[in-house]
N, CA, C and O atoms as CSV, one atom per row, in Angstrom:
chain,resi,resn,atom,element,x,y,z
A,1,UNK,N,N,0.846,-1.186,0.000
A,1,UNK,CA,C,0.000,0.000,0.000
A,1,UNK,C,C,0.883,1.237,0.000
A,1,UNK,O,O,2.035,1.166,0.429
A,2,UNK,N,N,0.474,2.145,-0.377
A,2,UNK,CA,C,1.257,3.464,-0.686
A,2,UNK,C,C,0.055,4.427,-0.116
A,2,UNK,O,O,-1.172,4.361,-0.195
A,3,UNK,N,N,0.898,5.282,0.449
A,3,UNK,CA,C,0.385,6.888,0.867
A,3,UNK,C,C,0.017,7.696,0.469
A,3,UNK,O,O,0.792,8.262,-0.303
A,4,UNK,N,N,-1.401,8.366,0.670
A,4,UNK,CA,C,-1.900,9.583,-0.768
A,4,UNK,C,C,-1.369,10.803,0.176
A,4,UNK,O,O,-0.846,10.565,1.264
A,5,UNK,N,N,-1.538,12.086,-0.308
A,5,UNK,CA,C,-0.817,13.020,0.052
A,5,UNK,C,C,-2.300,13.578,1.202
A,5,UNK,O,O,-2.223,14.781,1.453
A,6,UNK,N,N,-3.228,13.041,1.698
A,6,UNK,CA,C,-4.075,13.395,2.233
A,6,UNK,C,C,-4.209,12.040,3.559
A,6,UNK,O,O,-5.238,11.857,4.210
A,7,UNK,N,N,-3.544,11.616,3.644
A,7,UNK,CA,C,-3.368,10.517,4.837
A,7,UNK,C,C,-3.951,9.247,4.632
A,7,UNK,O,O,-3.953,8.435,5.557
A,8,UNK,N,N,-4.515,8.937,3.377
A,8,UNK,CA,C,-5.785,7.918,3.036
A,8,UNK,C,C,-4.286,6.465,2.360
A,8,UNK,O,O,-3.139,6.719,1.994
A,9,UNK,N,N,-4.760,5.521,2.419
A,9,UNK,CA,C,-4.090,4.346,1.895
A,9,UNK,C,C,-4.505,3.816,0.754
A,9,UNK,O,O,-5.598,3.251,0.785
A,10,UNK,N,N,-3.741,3.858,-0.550
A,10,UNK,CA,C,-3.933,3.505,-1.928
A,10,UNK,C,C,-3.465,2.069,-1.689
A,10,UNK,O,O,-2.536,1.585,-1.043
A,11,UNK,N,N,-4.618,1.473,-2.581
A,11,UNK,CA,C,-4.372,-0.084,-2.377
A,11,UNK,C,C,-3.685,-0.229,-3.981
A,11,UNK,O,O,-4.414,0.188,-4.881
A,12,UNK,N,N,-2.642,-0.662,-4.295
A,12,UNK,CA,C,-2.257,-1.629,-5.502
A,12,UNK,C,C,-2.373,-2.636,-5.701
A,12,UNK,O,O,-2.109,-3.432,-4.800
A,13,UNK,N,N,-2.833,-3.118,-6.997
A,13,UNK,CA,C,-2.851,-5.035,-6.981
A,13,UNK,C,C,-1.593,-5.092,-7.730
A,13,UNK,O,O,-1.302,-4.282,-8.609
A,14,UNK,N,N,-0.832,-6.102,-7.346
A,14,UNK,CA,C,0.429,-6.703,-8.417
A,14,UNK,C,C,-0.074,-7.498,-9.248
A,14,UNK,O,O,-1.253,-7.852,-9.255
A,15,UNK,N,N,0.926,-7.900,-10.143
A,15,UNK,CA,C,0.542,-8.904,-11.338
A,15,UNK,C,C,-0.327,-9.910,-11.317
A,15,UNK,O,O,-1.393,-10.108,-11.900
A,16,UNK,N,N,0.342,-10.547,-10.503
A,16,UNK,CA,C,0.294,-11.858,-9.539
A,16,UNK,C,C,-1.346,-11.796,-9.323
A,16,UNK,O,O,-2.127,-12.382,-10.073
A,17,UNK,N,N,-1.728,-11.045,-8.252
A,17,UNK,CA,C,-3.001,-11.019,-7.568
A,17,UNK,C,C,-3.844,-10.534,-8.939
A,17,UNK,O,O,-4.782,-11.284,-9.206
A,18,UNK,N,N,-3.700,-9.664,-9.634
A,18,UNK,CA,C,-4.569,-9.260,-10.919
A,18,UNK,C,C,-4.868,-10.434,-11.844
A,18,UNK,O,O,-6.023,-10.716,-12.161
A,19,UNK,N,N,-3.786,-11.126,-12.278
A,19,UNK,CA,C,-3.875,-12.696,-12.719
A,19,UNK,C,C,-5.374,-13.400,-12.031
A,19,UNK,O,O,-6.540,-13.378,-12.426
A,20,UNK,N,N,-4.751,-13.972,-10.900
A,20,UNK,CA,C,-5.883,-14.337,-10.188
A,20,UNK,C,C,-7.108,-13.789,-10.268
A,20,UNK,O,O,-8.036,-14.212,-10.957
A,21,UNK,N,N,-7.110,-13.203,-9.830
A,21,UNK,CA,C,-8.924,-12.348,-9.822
A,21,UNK,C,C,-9.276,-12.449,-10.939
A,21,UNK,O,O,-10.461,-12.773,-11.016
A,22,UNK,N,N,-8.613,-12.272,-12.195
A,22,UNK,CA,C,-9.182,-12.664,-13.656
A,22,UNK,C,C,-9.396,-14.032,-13.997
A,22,UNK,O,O,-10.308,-14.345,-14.761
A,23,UNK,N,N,-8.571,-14.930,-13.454
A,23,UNK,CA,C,-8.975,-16.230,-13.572
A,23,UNK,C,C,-9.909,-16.901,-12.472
A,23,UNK,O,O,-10.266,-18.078,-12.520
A,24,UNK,N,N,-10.311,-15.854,-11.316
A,24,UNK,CA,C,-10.939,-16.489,-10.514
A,24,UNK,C,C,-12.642,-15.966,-11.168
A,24,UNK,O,O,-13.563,-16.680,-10.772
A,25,UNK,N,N,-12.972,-14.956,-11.978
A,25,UNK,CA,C,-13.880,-14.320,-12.851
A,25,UNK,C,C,-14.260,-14.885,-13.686
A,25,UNK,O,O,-15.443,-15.195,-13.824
A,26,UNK,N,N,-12.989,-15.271,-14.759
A,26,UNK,CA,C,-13.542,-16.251,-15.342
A,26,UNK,C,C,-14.108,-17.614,-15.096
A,26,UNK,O,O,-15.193,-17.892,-15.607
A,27,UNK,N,N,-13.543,-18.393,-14.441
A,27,UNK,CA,C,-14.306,-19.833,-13.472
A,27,UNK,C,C,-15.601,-19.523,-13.141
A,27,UNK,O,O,-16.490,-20.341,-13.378
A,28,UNK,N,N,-15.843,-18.463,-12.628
A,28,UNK,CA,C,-17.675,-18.054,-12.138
A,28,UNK,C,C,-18.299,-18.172,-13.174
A,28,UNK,O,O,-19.393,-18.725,-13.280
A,29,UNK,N,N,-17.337,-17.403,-14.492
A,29,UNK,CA,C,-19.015,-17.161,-15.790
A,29,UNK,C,C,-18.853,-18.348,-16.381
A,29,UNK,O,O,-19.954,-18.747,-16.761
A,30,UNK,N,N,-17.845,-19.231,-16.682
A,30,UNK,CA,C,-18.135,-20.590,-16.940
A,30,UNK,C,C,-18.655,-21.277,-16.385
A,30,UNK,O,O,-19.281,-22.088,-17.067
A,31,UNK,N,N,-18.767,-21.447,-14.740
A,31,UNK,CA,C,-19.616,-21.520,-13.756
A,31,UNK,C,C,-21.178,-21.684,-14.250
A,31,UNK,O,O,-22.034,-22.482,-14.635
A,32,UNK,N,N,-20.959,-20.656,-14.019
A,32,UNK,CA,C,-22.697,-19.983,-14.403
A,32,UNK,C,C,-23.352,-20.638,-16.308
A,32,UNK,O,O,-24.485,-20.863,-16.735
A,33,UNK,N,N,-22.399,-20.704,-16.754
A,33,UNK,CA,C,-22.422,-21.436,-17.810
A,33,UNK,C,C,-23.189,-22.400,-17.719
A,33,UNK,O,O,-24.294,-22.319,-18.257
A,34,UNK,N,N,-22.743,-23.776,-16.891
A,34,UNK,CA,C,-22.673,-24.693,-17.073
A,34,UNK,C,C,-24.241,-25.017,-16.090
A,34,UNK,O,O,-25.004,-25.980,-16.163
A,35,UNK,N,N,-24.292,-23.937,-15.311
A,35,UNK,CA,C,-25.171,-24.287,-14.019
A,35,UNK,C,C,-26.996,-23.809,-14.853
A,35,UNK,O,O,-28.112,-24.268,-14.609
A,36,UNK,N,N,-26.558,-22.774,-15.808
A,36,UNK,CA,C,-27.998,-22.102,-16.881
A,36,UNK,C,C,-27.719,-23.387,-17.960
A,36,UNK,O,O,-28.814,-23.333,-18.520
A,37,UNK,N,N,-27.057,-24.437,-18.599
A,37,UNK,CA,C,-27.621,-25.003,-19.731
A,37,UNK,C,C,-27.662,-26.406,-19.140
A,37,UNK,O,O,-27.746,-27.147,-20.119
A,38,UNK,N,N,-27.645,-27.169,-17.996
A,38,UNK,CA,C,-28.529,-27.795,-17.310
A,38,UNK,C,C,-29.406,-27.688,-17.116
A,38,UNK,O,O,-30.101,-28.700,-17.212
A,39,UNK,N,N,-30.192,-26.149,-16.614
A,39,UNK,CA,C,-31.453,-25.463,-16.444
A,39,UNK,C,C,-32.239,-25.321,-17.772
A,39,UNK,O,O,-33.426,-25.614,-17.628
A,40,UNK,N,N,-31.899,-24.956,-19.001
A,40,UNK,CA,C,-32.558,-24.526,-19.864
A,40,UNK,C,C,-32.595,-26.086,-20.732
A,40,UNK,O,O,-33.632,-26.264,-21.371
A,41,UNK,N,N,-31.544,-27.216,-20.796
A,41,UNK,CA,C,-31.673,-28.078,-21.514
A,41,UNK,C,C,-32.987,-28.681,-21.717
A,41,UNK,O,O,-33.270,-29.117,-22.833
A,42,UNK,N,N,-33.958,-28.763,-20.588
A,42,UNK,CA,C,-35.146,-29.373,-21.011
A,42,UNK,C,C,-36.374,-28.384,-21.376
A,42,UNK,O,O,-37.583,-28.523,-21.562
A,43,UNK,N,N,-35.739,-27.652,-21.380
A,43,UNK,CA,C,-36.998,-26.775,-22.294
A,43,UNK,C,C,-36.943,-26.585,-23.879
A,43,UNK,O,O,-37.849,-26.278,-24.653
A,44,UNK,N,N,-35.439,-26.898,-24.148
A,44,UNK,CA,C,-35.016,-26.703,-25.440
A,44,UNK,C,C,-35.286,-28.015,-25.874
A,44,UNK,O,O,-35.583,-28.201,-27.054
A,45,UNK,N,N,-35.212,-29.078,-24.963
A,45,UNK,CA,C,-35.696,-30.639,-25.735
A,45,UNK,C,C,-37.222,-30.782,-26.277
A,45,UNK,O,O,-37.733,-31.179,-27.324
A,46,UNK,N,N,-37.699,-30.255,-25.032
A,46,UNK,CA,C,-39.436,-29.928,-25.326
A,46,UNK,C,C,-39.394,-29.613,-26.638
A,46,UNK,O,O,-39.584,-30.445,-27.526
A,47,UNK,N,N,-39.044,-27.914,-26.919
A,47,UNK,CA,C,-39.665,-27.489,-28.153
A,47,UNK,C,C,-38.754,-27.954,-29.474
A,47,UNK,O,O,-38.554,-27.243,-30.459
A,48,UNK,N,N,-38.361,-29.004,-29.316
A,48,UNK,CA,C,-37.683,-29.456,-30.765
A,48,UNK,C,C,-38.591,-30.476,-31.395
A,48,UNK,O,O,-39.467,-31.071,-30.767
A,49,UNK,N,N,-38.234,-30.706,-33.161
A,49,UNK,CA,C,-39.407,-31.456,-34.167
A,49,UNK,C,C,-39.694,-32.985,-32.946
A,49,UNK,O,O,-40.501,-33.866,-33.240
């Protein structure tokens, strides 16, 4: 953390931790992916010929 010129604490992310959080972001919406076309699969079976 670094010092603003008003006494407040600036947070930085390093590489490292920025990495992460992007790959921990992505895992959720694939996540969520996988958790909506379980959900929707039988409605899409329904309305087919």
């Amino acid at each position: 953390m670094t010092s603003t010129g008003d006494g407040r604490q600036a947070h930085r992310i390093s590489g490292n931790t920025r990495w992460l959080v992007v790959m921990c972001i992505c895992q959720l919406f694939i996540m969520l992916v996988f958790i909506n076309y379980s959900a929707v699969l039988p409605c899409c079976a329904r309305s087919g010929p």
